[in-house]
C-alpha positions as CSV (number, residue, x, y, z in Angstrom):
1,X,-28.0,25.9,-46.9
2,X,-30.2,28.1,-44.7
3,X,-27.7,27.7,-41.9
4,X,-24.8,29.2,-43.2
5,X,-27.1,32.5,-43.4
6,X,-27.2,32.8,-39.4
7,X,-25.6,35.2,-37.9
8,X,-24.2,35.6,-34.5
9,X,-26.4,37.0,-31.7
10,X,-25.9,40.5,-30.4
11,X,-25.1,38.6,-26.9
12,X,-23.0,35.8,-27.7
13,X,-20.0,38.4,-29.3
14,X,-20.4,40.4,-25.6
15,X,-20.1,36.6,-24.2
16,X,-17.5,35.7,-26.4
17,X,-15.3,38.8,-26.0
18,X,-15.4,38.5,-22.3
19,X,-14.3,35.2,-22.4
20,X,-11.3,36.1,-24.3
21,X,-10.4,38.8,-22.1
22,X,-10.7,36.7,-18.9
23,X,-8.4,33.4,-20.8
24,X,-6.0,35.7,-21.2
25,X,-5.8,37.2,-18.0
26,X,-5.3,33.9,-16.5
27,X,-1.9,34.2,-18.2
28,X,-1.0,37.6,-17.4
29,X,-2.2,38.5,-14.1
30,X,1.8,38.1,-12.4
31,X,2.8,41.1,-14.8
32,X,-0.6,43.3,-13.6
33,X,0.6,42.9,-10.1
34,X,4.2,44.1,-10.7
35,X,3.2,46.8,-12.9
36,X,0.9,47.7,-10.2
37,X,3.5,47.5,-7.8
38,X,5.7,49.3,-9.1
39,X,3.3,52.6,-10.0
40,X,2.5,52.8,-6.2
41,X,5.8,52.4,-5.2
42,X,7.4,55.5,-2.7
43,X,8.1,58.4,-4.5
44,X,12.0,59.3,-6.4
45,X,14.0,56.6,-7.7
46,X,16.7,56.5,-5.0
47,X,13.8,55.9,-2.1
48,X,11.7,53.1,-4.3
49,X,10.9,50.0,-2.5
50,X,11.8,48.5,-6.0
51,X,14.4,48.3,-8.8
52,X,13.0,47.0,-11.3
53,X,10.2,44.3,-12.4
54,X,12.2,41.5,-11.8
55,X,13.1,43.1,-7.9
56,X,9.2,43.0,-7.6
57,X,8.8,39.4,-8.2
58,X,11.2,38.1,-6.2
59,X,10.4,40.2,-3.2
60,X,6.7,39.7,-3.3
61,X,7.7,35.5,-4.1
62,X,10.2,35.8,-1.3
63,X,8.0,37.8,1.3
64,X,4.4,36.6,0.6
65,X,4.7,33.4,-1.2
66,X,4.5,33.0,-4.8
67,X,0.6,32.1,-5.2
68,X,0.4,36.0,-4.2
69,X,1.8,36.7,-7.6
70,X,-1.7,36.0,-8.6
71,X,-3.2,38.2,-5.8
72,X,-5.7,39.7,-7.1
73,X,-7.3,36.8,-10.1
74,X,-11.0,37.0,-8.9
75,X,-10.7,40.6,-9.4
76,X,-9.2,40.2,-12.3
77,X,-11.2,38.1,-13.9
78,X,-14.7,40.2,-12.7
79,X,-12.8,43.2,-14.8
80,X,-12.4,41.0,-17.6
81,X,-16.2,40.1,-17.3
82,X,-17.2,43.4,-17.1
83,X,-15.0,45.9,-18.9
84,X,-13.9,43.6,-21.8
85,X,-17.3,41.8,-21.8
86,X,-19.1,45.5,-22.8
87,X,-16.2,47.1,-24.6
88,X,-15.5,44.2,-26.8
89,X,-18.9,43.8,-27.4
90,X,-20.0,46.8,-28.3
91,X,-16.9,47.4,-30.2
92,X,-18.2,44.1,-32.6
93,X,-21.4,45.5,-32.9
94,X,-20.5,49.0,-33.8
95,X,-18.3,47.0,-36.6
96,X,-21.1,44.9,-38.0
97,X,-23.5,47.9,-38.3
98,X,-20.9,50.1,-40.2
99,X,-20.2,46.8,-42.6
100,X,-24.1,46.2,-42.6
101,X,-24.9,49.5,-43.8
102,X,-22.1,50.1,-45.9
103,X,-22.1,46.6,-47.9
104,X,-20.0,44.7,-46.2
105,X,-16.5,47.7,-46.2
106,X,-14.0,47.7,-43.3
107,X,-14.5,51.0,-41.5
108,X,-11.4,53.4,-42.0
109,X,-9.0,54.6,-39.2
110,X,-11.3,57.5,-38.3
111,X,-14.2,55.5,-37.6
112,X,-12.5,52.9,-36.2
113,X,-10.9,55.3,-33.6
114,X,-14.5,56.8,-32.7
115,X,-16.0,53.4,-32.1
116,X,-12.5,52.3,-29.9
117,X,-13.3,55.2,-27.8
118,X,-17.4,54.7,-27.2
119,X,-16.5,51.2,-26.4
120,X,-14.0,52.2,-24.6
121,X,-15.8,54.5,-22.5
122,X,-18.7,52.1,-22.1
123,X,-16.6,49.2,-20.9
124,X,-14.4,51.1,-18.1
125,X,-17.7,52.4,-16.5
126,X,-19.0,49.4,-16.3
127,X,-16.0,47.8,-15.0
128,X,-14.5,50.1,-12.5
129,X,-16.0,48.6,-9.1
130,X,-13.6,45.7,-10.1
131,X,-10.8,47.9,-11.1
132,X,-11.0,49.4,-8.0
133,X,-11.0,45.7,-6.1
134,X,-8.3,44.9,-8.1
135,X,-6.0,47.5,-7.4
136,X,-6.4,47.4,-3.8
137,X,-6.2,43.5,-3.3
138,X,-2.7,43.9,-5.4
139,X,-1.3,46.4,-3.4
140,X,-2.5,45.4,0.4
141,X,0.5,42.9,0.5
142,X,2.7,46.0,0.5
143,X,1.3,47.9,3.1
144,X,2.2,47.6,6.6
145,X,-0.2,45.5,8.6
146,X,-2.0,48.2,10.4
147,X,-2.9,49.7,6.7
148,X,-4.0,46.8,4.9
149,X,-8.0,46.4,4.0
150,X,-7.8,42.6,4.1
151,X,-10.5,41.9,1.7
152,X,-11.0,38.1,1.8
153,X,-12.4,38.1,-1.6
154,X,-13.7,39.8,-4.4
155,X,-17.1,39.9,-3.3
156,X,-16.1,40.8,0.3
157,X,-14.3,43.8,-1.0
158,X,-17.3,45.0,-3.4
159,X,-19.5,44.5,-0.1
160,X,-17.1,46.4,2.0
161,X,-16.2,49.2,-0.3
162,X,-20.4,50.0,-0.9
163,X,-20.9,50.1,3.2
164,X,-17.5,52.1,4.6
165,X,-17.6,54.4,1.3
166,X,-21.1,54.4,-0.3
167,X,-21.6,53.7,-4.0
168,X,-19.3,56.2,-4.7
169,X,-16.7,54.9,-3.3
170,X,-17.1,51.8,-5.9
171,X,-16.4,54.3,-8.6
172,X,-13.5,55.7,-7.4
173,X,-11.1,57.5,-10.3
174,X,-13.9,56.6,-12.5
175,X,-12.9,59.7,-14.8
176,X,-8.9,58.5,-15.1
177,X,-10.2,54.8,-15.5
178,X,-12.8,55.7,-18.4
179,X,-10.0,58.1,-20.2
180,X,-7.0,55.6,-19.7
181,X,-9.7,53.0,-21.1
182,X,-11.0,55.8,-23.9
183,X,-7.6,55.9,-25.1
184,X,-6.3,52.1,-24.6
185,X,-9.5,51.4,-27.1
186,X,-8.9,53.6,-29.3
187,X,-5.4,52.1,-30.2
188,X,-5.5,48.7,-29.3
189,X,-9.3,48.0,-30.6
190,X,-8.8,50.4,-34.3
191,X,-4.9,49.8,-34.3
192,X,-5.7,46.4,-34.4
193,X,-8.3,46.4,-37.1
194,X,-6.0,48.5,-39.5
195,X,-2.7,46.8,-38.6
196,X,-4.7,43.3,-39.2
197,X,-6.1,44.7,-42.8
198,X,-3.0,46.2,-43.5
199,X,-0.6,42.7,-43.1
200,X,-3.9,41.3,-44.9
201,X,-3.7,43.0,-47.8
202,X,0.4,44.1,-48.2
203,X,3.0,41.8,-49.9
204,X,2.7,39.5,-47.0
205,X,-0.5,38.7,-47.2
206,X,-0.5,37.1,-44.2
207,X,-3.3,34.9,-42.7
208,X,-4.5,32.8,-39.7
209,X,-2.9,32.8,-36.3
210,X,-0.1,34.3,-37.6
211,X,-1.9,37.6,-38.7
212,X,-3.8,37.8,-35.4
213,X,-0.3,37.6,-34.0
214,X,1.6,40.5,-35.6
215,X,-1.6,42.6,-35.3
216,X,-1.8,41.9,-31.9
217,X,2.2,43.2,-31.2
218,X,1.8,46.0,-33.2
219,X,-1.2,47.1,-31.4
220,X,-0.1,46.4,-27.6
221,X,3.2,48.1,-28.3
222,X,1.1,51.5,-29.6
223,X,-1.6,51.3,-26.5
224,X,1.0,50.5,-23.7
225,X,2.9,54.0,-24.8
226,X,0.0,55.8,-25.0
227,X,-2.5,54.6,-22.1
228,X,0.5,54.3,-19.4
229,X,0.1,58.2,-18.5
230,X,-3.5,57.5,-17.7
231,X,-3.0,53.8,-16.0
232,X,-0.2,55.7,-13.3
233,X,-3.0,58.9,-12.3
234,X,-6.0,56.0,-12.0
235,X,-4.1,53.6,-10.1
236,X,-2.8,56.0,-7.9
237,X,-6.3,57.3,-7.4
238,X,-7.7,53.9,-6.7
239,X,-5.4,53.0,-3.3
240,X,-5.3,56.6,-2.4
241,X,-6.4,56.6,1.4
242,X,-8.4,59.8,2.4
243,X,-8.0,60.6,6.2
244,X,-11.4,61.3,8.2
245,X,-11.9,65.2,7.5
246,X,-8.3,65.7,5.7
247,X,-7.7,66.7,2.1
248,X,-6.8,63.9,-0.2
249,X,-3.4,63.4,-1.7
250,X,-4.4,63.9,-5.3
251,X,-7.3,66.0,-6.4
252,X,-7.8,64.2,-9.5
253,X,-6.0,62.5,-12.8
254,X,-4.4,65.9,-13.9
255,X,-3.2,66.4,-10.2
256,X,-2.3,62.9,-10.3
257,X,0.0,63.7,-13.4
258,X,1.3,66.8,-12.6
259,X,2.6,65.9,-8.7
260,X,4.7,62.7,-10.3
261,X,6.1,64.8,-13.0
262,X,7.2,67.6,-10.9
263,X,8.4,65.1,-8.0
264,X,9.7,62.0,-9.7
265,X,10.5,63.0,-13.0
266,X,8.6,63.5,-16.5
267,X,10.0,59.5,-17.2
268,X,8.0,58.6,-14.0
269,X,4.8,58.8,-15.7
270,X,6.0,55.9,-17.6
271,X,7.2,54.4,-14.2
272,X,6.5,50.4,-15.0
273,X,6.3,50.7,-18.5
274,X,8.2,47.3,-18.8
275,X,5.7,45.3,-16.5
276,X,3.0,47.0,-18.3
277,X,4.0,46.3,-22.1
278,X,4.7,42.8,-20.6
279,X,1.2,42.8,-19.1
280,X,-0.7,44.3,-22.0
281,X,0.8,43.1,-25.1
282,X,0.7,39.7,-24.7
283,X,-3.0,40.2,-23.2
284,X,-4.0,41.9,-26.3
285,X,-2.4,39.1,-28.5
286,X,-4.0,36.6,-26.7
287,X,-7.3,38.5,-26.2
288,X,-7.7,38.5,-29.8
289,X,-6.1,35.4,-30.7
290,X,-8.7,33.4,-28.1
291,X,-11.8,36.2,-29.7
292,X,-10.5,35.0,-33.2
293,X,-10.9,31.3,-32.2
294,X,-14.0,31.5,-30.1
295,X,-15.5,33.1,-32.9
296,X,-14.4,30.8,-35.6
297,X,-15.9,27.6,-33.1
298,X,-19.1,29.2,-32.6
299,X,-19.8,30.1,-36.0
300,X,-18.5,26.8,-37.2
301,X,-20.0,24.6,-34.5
302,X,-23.2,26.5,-33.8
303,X,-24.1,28.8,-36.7
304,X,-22.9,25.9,-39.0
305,X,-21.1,28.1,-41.0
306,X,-17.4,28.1,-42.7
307,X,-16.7,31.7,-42.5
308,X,-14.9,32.2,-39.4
309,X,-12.8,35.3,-37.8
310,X,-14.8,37.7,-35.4
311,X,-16.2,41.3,-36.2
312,X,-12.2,43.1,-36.4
């Protein structure tokens, strides 16, 4: 039938992956704060404010209420709607022009990488106003009084941020934010499309679900080692307070990197690594399980078509 010939619109996969990003979120946004937390915590392990992730929780349940575990959602979910909308996007559509051109064969690991890292790059400059909201709602319970912004919301802060520290200021640590993301794309997005062709095609030949499952571990566990470097020097950029006229803490991501290695310890750059591969691995298997199944109902219910599965 005609139908079944449609294809999905250029939009509706930057829709779609946005909405997957911001679903999951709604499940993992506790674990962001903690690993968050934790990464601006005081400096050396004997001075921390915390122990350990599950420290975090219970002092920020015990201290500001539990609904403040989810400090920070509207933020959240405006990164989602920006950074995952455009990287997972124009990851898809990087994907159907290689398959289009080349009849319809999975890119390889090299090209995969490459279009992980434009998407990537395109999605964390798009989305780092919101990063930077993000970070600084999620930290301001921490802070003595006298120090806290108390943005009232997401809008507020994005309002706030333009008129105390221009336009700049909504792009702060854009360069550690478009790396970290450079690199997170490059494993998670082509990880995932090999590891998911791989299981496809080995002796497991495994399908469905369960496919975008194992994928999905496989890749989180690869991008939270690699990316958490990167995460430390751009969150601590982000809530880094610059005195009227005095020299800022860090000078930038490599400053960032170097400071907490000599100071805290090599390990420290890997400081909330639990909370992070808590946070990011089940985000990217739900990410990609809800962009598998919004995919599959769209193309089923609105396209008309059997074939389901997104662009990966």
């Amino acid at each position: 039938m005609a139908h079944q010939n449609k294809k999905m619109s250029i939009y509706m996969k930057f829709i779609i992956g946005g909405m997957a990003g911001m679903t999951a979120t709604c499940f993992v946004q506790p674990m962001d704060l903690v690993k968050t937390r934790m990464q601006v915590a005081g400096v050396g392990t004997a001075e921390s404010e915390y122990k350990n992730s599950i420290d975090v929780i219970m002092k920020v349940a015990r201290d500001e209420g539990v609904l403040k575990l989810y400090r920070g959602l509207g933020a959240g979910l405006l990164r989602q709607a920006t950074y995952t909308t455009t990287r997972m996007g124009v990851y898809q559509t990087l994907n159907d022009m290689y398959r289009t051109r080349l009849d319809g064969a999975m890119p390889g690991a090299f090209v995969s990488v490459c279009m992980g890292l434009t998407a990537g790059a395109c999605g964390a400059f798009v989305g780092t106003p919101a990063e930077v909201v993000l970070v600084r709602m999620m930290v301001d319970g921490k802070l003595p009084e006298s120090e806290r912004r108390n943005y009232r919301n997401v809008l507020d802060a994005l309002v706030r941020i333009y008129g105390e520290e221009s336009i700049k200021g909504l792009w702060t640590g854009c360069m550690p934010t478009v790396g970290r993301a450079m690199v997170t794309n490059m494993c998670q997005l082509a990880s995932y499309s090999q590891f998911k062709n791989a299981l496809h095609t080995s002796r497991l030949e495994l399908e469905g679900i369960l496919l975008h499952i194992c994928a999905s571990c496989l890749s989180g566990l690869v991008t939270s080692f690699a990316s958490m470097p990167l995460d430390i020097a751009k969150t601590r950029l982000q809530n880094m307070k610059v005195p009227p006229g005095g020299t800022p803490e860090y000078s930038g991501s490599v400053d960032v990197l170097i400071k907490v290695a000599q100071n805290e310890g090599f390990l420290a750059l890997w400081k909330g690594f639990t909370p992070y591969l808590l946070r990011i691995a089940p985000h990217t298997i739900l990410t990609f399980v809800f962009l598998e199944q919004y995919n599959r109902l769209y193309k089923s219910y609105v396209l008309g078509s059997n074939g389901g599965g997104s662009s990966f």
